[in-house]
C-alpha positions in Angstrom: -6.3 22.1 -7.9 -9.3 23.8 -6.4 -11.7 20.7 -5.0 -14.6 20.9 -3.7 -16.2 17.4 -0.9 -19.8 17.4 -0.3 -20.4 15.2 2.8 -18.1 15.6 6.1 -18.9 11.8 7.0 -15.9 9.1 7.1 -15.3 9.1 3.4 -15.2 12.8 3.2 -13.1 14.0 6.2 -10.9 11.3 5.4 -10.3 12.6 1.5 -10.4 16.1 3.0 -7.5 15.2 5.3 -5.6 13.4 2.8 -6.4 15.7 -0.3 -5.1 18.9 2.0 -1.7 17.6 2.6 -1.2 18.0 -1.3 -1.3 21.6 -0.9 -4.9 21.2 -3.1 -7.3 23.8 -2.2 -10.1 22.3 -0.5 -13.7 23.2 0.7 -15.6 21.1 2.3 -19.5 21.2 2.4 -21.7 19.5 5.0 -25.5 20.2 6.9 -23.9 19.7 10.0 -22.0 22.5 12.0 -20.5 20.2 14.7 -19.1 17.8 12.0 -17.5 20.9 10.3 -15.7 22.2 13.4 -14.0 18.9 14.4 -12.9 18.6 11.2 -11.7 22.5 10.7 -9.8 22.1 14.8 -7.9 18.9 12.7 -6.9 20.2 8.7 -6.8 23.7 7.2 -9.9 23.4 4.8 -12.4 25.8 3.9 -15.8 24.7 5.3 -19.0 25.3 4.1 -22.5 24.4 6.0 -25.4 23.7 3.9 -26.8 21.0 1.8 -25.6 19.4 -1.1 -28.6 19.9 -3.2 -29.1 23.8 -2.7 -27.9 25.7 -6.0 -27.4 28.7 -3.4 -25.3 26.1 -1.0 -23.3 24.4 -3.9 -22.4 28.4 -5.4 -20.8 29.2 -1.3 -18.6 27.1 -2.3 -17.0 28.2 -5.2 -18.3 25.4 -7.4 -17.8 27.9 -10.4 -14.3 27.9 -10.2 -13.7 24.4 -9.1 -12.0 21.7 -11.2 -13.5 19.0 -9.0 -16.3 18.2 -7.4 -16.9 15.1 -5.1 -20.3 13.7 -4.1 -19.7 11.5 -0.6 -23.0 11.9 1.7 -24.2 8.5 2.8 -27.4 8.9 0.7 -26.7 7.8 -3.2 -29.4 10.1 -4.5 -28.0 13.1 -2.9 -24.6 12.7 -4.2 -26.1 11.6 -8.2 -28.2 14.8 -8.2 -25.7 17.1 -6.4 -23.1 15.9 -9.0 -25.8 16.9 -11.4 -26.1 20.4 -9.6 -22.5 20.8 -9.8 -21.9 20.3 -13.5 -25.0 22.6 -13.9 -23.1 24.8 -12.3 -19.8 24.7 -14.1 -17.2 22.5 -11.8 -15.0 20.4 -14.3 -15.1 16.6 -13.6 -17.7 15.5 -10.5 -17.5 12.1 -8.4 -20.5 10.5 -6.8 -20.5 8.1 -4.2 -23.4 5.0 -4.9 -24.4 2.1 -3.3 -26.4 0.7 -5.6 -24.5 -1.9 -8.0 -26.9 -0.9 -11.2 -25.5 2.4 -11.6 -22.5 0.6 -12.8 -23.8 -1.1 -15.7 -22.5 0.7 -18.5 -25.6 1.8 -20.3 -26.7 3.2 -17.1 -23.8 5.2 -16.4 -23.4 6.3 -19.8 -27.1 8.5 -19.1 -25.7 9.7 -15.7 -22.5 10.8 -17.7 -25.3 12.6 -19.9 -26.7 14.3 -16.5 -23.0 15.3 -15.5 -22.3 12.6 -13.2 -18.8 12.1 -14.7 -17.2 9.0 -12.4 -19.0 6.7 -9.7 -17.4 5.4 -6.8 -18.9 2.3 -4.6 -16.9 2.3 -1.6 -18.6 -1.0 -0.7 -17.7 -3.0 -3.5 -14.0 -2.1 -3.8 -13.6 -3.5 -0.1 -15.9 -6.9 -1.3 -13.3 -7.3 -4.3 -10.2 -6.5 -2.0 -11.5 -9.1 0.4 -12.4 -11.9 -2.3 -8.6 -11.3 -3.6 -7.6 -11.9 -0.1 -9.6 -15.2 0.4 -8.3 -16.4 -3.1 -4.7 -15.7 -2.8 -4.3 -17.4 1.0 -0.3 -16.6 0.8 -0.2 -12.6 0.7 -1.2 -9.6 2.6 -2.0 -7.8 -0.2 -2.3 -8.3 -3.7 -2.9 -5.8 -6.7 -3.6 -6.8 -10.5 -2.2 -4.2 -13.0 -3.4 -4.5 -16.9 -5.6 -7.6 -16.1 -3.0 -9.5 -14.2 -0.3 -8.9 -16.7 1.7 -7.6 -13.8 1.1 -8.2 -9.9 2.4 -6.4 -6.9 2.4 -8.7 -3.5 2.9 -8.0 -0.2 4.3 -11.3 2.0 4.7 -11.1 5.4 8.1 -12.9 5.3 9.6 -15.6 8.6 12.5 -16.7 9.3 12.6 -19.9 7.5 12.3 -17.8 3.5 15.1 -17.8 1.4 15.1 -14.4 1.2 15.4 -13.6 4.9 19.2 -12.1 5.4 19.3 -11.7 2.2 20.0 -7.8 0.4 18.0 -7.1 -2.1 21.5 -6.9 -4.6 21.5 -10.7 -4.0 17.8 -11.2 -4.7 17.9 -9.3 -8.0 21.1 -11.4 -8.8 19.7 -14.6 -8.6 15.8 -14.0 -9.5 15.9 -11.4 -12.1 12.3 -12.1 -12.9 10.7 -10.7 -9.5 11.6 -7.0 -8.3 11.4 -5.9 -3.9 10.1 -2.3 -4.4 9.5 -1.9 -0.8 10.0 -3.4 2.7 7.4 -2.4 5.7 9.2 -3.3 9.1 8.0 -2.0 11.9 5.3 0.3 10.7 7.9 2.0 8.4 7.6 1.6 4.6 10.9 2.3 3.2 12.4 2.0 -0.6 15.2 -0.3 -0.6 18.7 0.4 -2.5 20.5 -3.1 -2.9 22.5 -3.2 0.0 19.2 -3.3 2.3 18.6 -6.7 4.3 15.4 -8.6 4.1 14.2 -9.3 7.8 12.4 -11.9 9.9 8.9 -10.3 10.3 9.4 -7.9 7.2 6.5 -7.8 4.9 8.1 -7.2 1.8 6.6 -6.2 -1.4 7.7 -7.5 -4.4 6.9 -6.7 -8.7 6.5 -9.2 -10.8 4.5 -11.2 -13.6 1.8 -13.9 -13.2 3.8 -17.1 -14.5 6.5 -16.0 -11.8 4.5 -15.5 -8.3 4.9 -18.9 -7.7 9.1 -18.3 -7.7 8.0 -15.3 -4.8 6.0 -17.8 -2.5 9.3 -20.6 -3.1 11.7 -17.8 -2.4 9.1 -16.3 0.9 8.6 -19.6 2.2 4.8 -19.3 1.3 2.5 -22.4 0.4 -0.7 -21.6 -1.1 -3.8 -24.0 0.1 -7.1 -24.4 -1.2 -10.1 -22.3 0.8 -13.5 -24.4 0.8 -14.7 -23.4 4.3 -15.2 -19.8 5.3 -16.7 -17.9 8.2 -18.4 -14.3 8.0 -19.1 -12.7 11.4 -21.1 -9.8 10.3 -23.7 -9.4 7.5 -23.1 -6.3 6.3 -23.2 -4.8 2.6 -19.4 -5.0 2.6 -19.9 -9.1 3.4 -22.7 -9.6 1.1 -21.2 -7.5 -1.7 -18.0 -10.3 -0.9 -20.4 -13.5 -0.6 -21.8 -12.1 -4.2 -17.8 -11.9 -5.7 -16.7 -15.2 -4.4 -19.7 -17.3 -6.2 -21.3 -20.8 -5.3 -18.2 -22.8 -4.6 -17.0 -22.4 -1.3 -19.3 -23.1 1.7 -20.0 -20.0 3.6 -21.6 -19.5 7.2 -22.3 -15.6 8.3 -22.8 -15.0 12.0 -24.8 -12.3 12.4 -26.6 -10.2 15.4 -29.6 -9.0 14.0 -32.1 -11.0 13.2 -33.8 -9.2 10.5 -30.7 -8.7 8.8 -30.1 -12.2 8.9 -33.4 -13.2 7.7 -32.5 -10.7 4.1 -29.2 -12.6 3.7 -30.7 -15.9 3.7 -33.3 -14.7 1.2 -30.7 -13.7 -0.8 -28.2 -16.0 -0.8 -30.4 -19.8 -1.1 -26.8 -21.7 -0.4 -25.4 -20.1 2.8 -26.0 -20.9 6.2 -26.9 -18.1 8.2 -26.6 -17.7 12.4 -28.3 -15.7 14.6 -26.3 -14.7 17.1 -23.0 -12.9 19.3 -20.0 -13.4 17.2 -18.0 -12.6 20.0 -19.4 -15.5 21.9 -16.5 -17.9 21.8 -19.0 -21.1 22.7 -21.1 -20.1 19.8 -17.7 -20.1 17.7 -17.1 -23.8 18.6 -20.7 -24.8 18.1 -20.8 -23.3 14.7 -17.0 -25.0 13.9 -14.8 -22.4 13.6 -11.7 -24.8 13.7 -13.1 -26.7 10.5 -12.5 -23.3 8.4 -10.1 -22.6 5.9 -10.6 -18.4 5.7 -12.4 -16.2 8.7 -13.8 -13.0 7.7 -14.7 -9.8 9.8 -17.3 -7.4 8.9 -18.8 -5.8 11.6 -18.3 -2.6 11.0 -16.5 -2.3 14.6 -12.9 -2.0 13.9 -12.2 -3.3 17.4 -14.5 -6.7 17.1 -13.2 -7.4 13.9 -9.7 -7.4 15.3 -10.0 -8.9 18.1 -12.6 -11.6 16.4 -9.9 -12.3 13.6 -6.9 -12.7 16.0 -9.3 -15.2 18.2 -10.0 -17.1 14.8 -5.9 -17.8 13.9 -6.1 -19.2 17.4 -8.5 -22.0 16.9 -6.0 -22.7 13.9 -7.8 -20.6 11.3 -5.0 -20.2 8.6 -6.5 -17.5 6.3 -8.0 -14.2 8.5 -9.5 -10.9 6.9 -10.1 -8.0 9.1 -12.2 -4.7 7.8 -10.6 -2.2 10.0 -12.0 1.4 9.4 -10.2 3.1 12.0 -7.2 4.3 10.7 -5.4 4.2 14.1 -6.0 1.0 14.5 -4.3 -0.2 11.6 -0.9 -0.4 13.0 -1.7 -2.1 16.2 -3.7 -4.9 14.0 -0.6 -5.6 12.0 1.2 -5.9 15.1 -1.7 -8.6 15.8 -0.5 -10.5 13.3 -4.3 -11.1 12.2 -3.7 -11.1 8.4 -5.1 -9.0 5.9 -6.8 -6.3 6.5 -9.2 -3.8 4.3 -10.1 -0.6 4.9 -13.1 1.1 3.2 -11.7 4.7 2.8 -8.6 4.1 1.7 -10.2 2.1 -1.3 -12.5 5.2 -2.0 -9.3 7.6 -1.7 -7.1 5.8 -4.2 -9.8 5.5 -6.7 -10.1 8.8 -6.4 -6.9 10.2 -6.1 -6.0 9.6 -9.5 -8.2 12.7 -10.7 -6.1 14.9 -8.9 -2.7 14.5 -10.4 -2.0 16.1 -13.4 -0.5 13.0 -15.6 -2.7 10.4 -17.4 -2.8 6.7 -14.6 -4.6 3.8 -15.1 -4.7 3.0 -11.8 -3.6 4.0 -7.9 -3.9 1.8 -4.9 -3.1 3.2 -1.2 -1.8 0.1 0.7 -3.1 -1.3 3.7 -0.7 -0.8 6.6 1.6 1.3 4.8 1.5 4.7 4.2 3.0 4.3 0.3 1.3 4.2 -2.8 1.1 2.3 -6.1 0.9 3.9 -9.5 0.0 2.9 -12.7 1.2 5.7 -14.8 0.9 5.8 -18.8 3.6 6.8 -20.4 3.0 10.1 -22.8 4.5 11.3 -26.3 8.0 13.0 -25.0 7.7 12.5 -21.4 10.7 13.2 -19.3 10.7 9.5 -17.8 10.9 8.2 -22.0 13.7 7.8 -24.2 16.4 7.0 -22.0 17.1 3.8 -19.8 15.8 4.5 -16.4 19.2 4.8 -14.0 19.9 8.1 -16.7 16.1 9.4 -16.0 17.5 10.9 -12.1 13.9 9.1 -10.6 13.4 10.4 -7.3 14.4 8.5 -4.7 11.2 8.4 -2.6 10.1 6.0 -5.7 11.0 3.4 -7.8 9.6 1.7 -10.8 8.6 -1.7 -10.4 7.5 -3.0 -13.6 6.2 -1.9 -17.5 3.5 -3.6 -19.6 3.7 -3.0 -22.9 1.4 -4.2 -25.7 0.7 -7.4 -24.4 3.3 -8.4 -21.9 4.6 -7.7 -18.4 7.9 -7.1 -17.8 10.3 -6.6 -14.9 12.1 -2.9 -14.7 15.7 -2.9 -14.2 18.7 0.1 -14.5 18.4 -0.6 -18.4 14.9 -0.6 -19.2 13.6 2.2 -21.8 10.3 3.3 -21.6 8.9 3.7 -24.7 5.5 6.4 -25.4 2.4 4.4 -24.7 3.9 2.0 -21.9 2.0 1.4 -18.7 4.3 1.9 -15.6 4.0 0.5 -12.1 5.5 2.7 -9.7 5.9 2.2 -6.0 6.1 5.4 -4.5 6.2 7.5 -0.4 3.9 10.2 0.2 7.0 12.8 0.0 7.3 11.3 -3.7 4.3 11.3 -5.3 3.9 15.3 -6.4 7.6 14.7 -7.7 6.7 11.7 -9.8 4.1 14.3 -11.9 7.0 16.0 -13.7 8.1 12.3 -15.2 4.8 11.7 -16.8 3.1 15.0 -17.8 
């Protein structure tokens, strides 16, 4: 697939980078020469300079020929009308990055369709949802709804005192056939198990299965959910006030934040929260402002370092539910190290919403997971597909991936060696990087 990435800032280089190892063609578009060349020293992409909204820019490219086209400057009204520009100019489906929440009310973005602004991606507010899933469900390090919650993948950081510690994952199936371990992280390493595989102290393990069961995967992990009233923000950014938005009026919320005008906007906007000027990092002003009293601690900064570092300090003072935003991608294994909790990650979010528009079967939905390096699909099953017809240990699935999970109609259900999947079914597949090209063939 020929694609073509206006805007070489983190979003962009990031996709480029990702996007690239899939053997796509990508050229990359940017005003800024220096940006270009760091990124051409690190990926083999084609790289363009020039802006985004030139027609003689845009045509360098290749646009013509393109079947994608992905708006990502940090300016909203660039990417709408370069999207524009681009569909003008013939490219097959466009992307534009917004941070404006308006643009996503339907009869809004069914006159930006009209323009040729196909899809719209708000980096921002996938990271606010991610986090408000986080604060909610107090017992997992990650959490992902498929069909409305008609089946749920969750990642649990398991300890020594779960059931399913020591454990294969033979035994596991034989005695809960209603919950599915598609994957184990240990050590940095995301692996997918075969049944003779061990569950280990320290493991975070991630397991399939439908919403009247997860309550069997936190008895069988050890886990106890508890109720979050109390929650810290230390930084006000739009990532934390997209988040304050999601969660509503019934927790009570305190943001720490060191700009003054910044916090003088958040407490205009939000009547009910408390709002602090002042260092975050100040441990004294932590204590004064009761960081032991609260139930979840949130980082926003926008400094991958503080954030860490800040959340890590907060499970200290006995904070029991800690959410890190951690844009640096090398950071992300040393904060699970940490031990901090969850973390979110701004790009990645971007990158699996758009990811799904370069495959070439029909999915639902894609998440990349934090700290891992897999993938989740949800593929749709079409008419005569090579992964229908047949019960699944027949299909010859590769073995980089397995299927967690169907929905069909209605319901949720657990895959196992027998299952049939049927034209029309939703599938939830677990997959490694080396998998995911393979997996294309199955549902085509």
């Amino acid at each position: 697939m020929k694609i073509v990435i206006a805007g070489a800032g983190e979003v962009g280089t990031h996709l480029a980078k990702m996007l690239s190892d899939e053997s796509h063609d990508i050229t990359l578009l940017d005003d800024s020469p220096e940006r270009l060349s760091k990124i051409s020293t690190e990926v083999d992409i084609m790289t363009v300079t020039g802006s985004a909204h030139s027609f003689q820019d845009l045509k360098k490219t290749g646009l013509s020929k393109a079947d994608l086209f992905i708006a990502v400057t940090p300016y909203e009204e660039r990417n709408v009308l370069a999207c524009t520009m681009a569909s003008y100019l013939g490219v097959g489906r466009t992307i534009a990055r917004i941070n404006n929440s308006e643009y996503l009310m339907e009869n809004y973005r069914a006159k930006l369709r009209n323009m040729g602004v196909h899809e719209l991606i708000y980096p921002e507010s996938l990271a606010a949802k991610e986090i408000t899933s986080s604060v909610k469900q107090t017992v997992t390090r990650q959490i992902i709804e498929f069909s409305n919650g008609k089946l749920l993948l969750l990642g649990i950081k398991v300890r020594e005192n779960a059931w399913v510690v020591n454990h294969s994952i033979q035994e596991i199936a034989l005695k809960y056939d209603s919950v599915k371990v598609v994957a184990i992280n240990r050590e940095n390493t995301t692996r997918i198990p075969s049944g003779s595989d061990i569950v280990r102290d320290g493991d975070i393990v991630f397991f399939v299965v439908a919403r009247g069961d997860q309550q069997l995967v936190f008895d069988i992990t050890g886990k106890k959910p508890f109720e979050v009233k109390n929650i810290m923000f230390l930084g006000g950014s739009r990532i934390a006030q997209k988040t304050i938005e999601k969660l509503g009026d019934q927790y009570r919320i305190k943001v720490i934040e060191n700009d003054r005008e910044k916090c003088e906007k958040i407490a205009d906007k939000f009547g009910k929260v408390l709002v602090i000027n002042g260092d975050g990092r100040d441990i004294k002003l932590l204590k004064e402002e009761g960081i032991e009293k609260m139930d979840a601690f949130v980082a926003t900064t926008g400094n991958s370092e503080t954030n860490i570092l800040s959340c890590h300090l907060a499970k200290s003072f006995g904070v029991k539910r800690t959410v890190a935003e951690v844009e640096n991608l090398a950071f992300m294994s040393l904060a699970e190290k940490m031990d901090i909790g969850s973390l979110v990650n701004k790009k990645l979010n971007a990158a699996s919403y758009i990811y799904k528009y370069t495959l070439n079967a029909e999915i639902s939905k894609v998440k990349c997971l934090t700290a891992s390096d897999a993938e989740v699909f949800e593929f749709v099953a079409k008419p005569n597909a090579k992964i229908t017809g047949k019960p699944l240990k027949e299909v010859g699935f590769p073995e980089e991936a397995m299927v967690g999970g169907i929905i069909r109609g209605e319901q949720g259900h657990i895959a196992v060696d027998d299952t049939v999947i049927e034209e029309g079914d939703k599938v939830v597949v677990f997959t490694l990087p080396a998998g995911i090209k393979k997996l294309e063939k199955y549902f085509k």
